[in-house]
Structures are given as C-alpha cells and as structure tokens.
MIMI-445564 format. One record per residue (C-alpha): z, x, y; residue in one letter. Coordinates in steps of 0.25 Angstrom, whole numbers, padded with zeros to 4 digits, always signed. Layout:
ZXYa;...
This chain:
+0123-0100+0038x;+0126-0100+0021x;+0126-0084+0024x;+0135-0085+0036x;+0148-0074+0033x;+0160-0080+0042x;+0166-0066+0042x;+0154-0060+0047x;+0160-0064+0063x;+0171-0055+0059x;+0164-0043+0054x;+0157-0041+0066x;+0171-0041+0073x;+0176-0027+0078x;+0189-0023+0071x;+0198-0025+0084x;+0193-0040+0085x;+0197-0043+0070x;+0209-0037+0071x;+0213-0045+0084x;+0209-0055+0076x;+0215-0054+0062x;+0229-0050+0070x;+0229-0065+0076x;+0230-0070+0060x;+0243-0073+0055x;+0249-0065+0043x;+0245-0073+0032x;+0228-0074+0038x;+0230-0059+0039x;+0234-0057+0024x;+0222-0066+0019x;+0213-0059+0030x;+0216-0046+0026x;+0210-0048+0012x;+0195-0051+0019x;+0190-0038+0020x;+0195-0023+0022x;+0191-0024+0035x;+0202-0035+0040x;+0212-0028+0029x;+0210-0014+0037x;+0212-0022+0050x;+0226-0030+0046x;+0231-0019+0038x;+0230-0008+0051x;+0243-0006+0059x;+0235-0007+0071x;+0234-0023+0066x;+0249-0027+0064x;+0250-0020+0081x;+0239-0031+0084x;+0248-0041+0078x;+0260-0038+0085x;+0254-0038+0098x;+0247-0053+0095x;+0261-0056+0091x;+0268-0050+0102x;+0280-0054+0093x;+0287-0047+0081x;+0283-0051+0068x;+0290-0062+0065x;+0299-0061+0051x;+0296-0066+0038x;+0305-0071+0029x;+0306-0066+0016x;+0311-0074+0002x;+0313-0066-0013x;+0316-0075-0025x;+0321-0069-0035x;+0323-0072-0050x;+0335-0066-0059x;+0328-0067-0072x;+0313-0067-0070x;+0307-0057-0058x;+0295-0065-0061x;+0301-0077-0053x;+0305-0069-0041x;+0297-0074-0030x;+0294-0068-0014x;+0289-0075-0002x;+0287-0071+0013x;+0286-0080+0025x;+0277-0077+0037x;+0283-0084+0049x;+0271-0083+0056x;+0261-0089+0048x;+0271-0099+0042x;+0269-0095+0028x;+0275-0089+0015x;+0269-0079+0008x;+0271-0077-0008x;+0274-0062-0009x;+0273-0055-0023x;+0288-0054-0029x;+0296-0042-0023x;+0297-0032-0035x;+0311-0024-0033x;+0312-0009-0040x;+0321-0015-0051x;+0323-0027-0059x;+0338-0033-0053x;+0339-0025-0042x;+0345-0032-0030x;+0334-0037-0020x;+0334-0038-0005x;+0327-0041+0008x;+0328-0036+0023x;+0319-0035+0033x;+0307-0028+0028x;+0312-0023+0015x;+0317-0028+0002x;+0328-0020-0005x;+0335-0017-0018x;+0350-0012-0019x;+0352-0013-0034x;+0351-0002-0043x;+0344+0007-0030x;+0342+0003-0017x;+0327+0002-0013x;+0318-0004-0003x;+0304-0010-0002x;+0297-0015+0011x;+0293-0031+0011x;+0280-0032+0004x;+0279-0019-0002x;+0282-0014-0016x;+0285-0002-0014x;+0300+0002-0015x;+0309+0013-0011x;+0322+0017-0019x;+0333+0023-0011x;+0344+0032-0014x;+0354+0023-0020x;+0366+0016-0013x;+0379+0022-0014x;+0383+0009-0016x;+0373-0002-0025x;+0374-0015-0022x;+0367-0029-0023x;+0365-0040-0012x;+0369-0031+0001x;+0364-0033+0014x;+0353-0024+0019x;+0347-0022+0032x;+0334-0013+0036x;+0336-0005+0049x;+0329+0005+0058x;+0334+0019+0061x;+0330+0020+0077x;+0331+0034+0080x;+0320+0034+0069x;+0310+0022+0072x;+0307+0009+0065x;+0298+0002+0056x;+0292-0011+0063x;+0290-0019+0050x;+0281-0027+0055x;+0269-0015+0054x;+0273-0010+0041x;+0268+0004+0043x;+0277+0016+0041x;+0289+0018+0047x;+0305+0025+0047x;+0309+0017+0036x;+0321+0009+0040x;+0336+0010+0034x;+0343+0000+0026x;+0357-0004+0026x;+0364-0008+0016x;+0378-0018+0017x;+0387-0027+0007x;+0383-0031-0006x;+0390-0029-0020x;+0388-0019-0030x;+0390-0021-0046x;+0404-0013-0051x;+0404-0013-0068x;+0393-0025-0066x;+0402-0033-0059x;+0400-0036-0043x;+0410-0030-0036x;+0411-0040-0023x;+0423-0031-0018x;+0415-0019-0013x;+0411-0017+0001x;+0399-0008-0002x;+0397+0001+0011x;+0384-0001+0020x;+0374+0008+0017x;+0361+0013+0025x;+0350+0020+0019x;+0341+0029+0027x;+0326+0030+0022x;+0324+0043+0029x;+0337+0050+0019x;+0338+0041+0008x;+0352+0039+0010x;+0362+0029+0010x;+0373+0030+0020x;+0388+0022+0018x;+0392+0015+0029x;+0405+0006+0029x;+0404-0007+0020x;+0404-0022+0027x;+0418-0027+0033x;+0427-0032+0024x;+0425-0044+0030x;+0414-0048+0021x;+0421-0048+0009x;+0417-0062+0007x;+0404-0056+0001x;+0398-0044+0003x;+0383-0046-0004x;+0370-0052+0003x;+0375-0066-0003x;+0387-0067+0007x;+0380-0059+0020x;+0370-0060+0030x;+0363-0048+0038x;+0356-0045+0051x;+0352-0033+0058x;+0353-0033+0072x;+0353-0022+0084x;+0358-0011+0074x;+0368-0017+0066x;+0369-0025+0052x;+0375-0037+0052x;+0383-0043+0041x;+0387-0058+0041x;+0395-0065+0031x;+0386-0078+0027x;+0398-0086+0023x;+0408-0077+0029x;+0403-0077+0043x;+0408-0062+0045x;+0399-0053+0053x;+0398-0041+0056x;+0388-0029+0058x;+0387-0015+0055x;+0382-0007+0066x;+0369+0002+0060x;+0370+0016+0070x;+0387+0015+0068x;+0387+0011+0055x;+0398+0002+0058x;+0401-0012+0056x;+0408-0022+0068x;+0419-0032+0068x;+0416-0043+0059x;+0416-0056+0064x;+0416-0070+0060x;+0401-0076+0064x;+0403-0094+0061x;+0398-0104+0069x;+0403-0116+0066x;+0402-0124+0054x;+0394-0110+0049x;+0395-0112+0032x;+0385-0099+0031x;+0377-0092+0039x;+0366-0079+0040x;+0365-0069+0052x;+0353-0064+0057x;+0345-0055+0065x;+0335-0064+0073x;+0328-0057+0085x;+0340-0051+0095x;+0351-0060+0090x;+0358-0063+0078x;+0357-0077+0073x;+0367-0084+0064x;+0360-0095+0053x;+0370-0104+0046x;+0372-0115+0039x;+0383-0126+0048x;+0390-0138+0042x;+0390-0144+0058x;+0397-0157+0061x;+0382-0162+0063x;+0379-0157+0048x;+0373-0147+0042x;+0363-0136+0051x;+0359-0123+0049x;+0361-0114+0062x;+0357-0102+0069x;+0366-0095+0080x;+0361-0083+0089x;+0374-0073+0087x;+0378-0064+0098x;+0378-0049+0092x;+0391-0045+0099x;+0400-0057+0098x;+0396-0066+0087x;+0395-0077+0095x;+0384-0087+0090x;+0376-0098+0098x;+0368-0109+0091x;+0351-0106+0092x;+0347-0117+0081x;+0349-0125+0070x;+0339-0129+0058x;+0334-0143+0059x;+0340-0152+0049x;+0328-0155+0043x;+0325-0139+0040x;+0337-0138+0035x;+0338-0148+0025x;+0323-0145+0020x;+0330-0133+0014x;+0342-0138+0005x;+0344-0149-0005x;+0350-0161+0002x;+0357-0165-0011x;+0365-0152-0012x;+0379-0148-0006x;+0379-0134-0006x;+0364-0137+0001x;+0363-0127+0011x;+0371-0115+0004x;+0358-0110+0000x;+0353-0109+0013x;+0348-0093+0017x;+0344-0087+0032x;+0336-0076+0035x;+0332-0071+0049x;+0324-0060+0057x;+0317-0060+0071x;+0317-0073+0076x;+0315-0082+0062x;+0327-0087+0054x;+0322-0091+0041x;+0333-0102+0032x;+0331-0106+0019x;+0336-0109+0006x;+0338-0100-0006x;+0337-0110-0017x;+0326-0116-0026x;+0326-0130-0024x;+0320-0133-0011x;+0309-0117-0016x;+0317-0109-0004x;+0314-0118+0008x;+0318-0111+0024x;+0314-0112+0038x;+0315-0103+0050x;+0320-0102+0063x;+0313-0095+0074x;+0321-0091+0085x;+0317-0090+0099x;+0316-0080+0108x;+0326-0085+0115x;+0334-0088+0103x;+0335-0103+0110x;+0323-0110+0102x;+0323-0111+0089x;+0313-0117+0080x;+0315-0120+0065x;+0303-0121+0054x;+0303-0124+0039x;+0297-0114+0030x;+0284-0117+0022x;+0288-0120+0007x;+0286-0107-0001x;+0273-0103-0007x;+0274-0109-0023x;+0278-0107-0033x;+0292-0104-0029x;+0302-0100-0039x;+0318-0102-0041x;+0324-0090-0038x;+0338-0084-0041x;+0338-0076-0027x;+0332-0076-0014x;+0332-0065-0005x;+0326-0067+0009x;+0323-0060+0022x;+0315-0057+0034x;+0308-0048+0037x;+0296-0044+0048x;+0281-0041+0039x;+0273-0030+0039x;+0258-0036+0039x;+0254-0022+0034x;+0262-0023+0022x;+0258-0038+0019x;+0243-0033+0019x;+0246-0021+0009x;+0252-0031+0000x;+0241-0038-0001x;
C-alpha cells in the first residue's frame, strides 16, 4: 500500500474523461490543477476546454469584479485584486504596470487603459501593451467604453483566443492648459478603430453636464448600441447613440430621496444604484430603468446590516464614500476608503429581475495597503489568459 500513487486512477483515464472531468472544477481548482502535470496543463489551456465549460455552464461566465489601489508617491504600495463570483474568492493579482510612471490609469470591461501622455491599452492579465495614435485631444479621468464593430464580428472574452479587436470610445474628462486643469472645456468624444489607428471627433457631452465632466462626477453604461452618461450627483442622463454618433435629450433620472447614484448595464435592463435618505432611514437601492422613458421601478434594497458593515457608524459624511459597479446580473457596492480595508457586497439579480439576493464580500486577501486611488470594474475572464499568467 506504502507504494500506492493516488494519481495513477487518473493516468489511466482517456483524455476525454479528464477533461469532462477537470471542466466540472471551479476556476481557482483549475489554476492549482493546471500546475500538476503537462498533461492537465495541455488539457485546460486547449480552446476546445473553455467550450466544455460553457456547455456545463449553460450560462455566461459570470463577471468578476476588478479593484486597483494605487499609491501617489510609492508604486511599490500599489496593489490589485480580482474576485471570482463563482467560487467565492479573491485572488491577489501582481500590480498592474502602466507604460509610464503618472500616466492616468483606467478600467472597462476587459481592458485597462491609459490616456495620459498616449493613449494605450492592455487586455486584463496581460502585460502586454498597445500604444495608439495620440488623441487629438489628451485628457485625464474620462469615461471609456469598449464596443464591437458588428459588420466585423466580436470578440467573446470569455475564450480569450484571437479576435477583431474592439473600438474604444472616449467621453468627458479634463485636460492640463499651462499646468492648470481647465474644467471649462467640453472635450469631443472620440472613437478609436483598431483596424486604422485613427481617432475619429464626435460631438462633445451636453452642456448639461457642466457640473463636472471627469470620471469623478459620471457614471457609464453601455447598452443596446449607445454610451450612456449619468450625472452621479447631477442625475442628468443621457446617451450617445454609437452608429449615429449622436447624443439624446438629456433627462433628469432621481428617485426620490436619491443623494448619489451609478447607472449600469445589468443583463437586458438598465439599473439604477443609489444611496436614499428615506423617511425610514438610510438604504441603499436599486431601480430597473426603462431605456425609453426613464422611468424607474424598485428591484431591491441592501439589508441594513450589509450596509452598515461597510461605513464607520461614527462618521457623518459615512456613506459618501460608497462606490458601485455592475455587469451581467451582479452588482458589486463597496467602499473606497481604507479604514474598514475596502469592504463590498454584491447583488445578483434574477432572471426575472423580481429576486434579488444580496451577499457580503470575503475580506481581502492580506496584507492590504492604504491607497490614495481606487479604480474598479467588471469585467467577464478569460480562463486562457488566467493559465498563461501563471
């Protein structure tokens, strides 16, 4: 028995059961079972294994939830982590490393970018990056969406093999005149294609939003062909019609009691997520928002209990630090301060968008640092490039 190998049952397996087998392991088994052998590692990493997956599934892949930490005078404290829905767990990834030293630093869905001094672009977990032709007009903190040109095919993200690589559009921010930040300028939208390397001018976001035109002050989503923009404090919303390349009427989106609030693409609807002083207290909400007319009707609200599991009771000001970030059918909230090391929950919305159910975040992985900026995200996860990076 003292010779007995508990892998030799496996080895005599044909490769076809293996992989039936290996495909029924969640993500963070597969990463571990991958180092075994070459033989498993073959097996995970072929595409013909993320297929196998998808039809156990019989679901999309379900959305991770991205959270950078970075530090202004030490990259060394500059931290990134990733959360797997499915198997309920973070994952520590190795600090994103941008093409230069105080460039500006952003995410959206399966890519980071820079804007500042060049635009450039790098898929999630992966080091390589592409510089572009420069903006026409350079800017910090806009918004940036990722979409698909559909006369020319699309990527799934989720496989991670070659594809017609997307184009990226680019909306508000601010840009540096003579050092100083010229809050003033509505900078035009602009949209890259991969294919020409070119930048195309598009007209800038209503006036409307002169409140604040930066990331800082806006919220994005991109639904059924068209960007939209939403005023987090302002409430303004409008969006900018991707084939036309013009943008709507802007509207006032505020439920009541609404102090701030994100909008996001979630599944076929557009949810609102904001923070209410109610006449019952404090909640944090979620609305499904109809497209066409902005009305808005009430899907959930977090438990008390999550919601104060994420702020310092002793504080005034205690929920202004709350963010929200969403895709598919998760909505993730949590806070962007140190104190409490980044604490969040998710929603999962159902099919039906009538059954909500709410769950706290496992702590992050330690140690944690204190960060002077946190950018977050969703975004669906290539298995193939998690197992490159390994």
């Amino acid at each position: 028995m003292s010779d007995h190998n508990p892998y030799s049952a496996f080895t005599t397996l044909s490769t076809d059961i293996t992989e039936r087998i290996l495909s029924l392991l969640p993500i963070p088994t597969l990463i571990r079972a991958s180092s075994v052998c070459k033989s498993w590692r073959s097996i995970i990493s072929a595409p013909s294994f993320y297929a196998l997956i998808a039809h156990n599934t019989n679901a999309s892949p379900r959305p991770w939830f991205f959270l950078f930490g970075l530090h202004n005078t030490s990259s060394r404290n500059n931290q990134s982590f990733a959360f797997d829905p499915a198997s309920n767990s973070w994952f520590h990834l190795p600090p994103a490393q941008e093409p230069r030293a105080g460039s500006c630093f952003i995410g959206a869905n399966g890519f980071f970018f820079t804007t500042t001094p060049r635009f450039g672009f790098s898929r999630i977990l992966n080091t390589s990056w592409h510089l572009t032709s420069p903006l026409r007009f350079s800017r910090i903190n806009p918004l940036v969406g990722v979409f698909y040109d559909h006369d020319r095919g699309h990527c799934d993200l989720a496989s991670g093999f070659a594809c017609n690589l997307p184009k990226f559009i680019v909306v508000g921010g601010v840009r540096f005149i003579g050092g100083l930040v010229d809050i003033e300028d509505r900078l035009a939208v602009e949209i890259y294609d991969p294919h020409s390397d070119s930048w195309e001018l598009c007209p800038p976001l209503p006036a409307d939003f002169r409140s604040g035109y930066s990331s800082q002050y806006l919220s994005s989503a991109l639904f059924r062909g068209r960007f939209y923009v939403f005023g987090i404090y302002s409430f303004s919303v409008s969006s900018f019609d991707l084939k036309k390349h013009v943008w709507s009427e802007v509207q006032t989106l505020r439920p009541p009691g609404v102090m701030f609030s994100f909008l996001i693409a979630s599944q076929n609807m557009l949810v609102l997520a904001g923070m209410c002083n109610a006449p019952h207290g404090p909640s944090f909400n979620l609305w499904k928002v109809d497209e066409l007319s902005m009305e808005f009707s009430e899907i959930a609200i977090m438990p008390h209990d999550f919601l104060y599991s994420l702020v310092d009771t002793e504080e005034d000001d205690k929920f202004a630090s709350l963010k929200c970030v969403g895709l598919g059918n998760l909505i993730y909230v949590f806070n962007e301060e140190y104190h409490k090391k980044y604490p969040a929950c998710v929603c999962e919305i159902g099919i039906e968008s009538d059954k909500c159910s709410w769950r706290r975040l496992p702590q992050l992985p330690s140690p944690v640092n204190e960060f002077h900026k946190v950018i977050s995200f969703c975004s669906t996860v290539s298995l193939h490039n998690i197992i490159q990076r390994e």
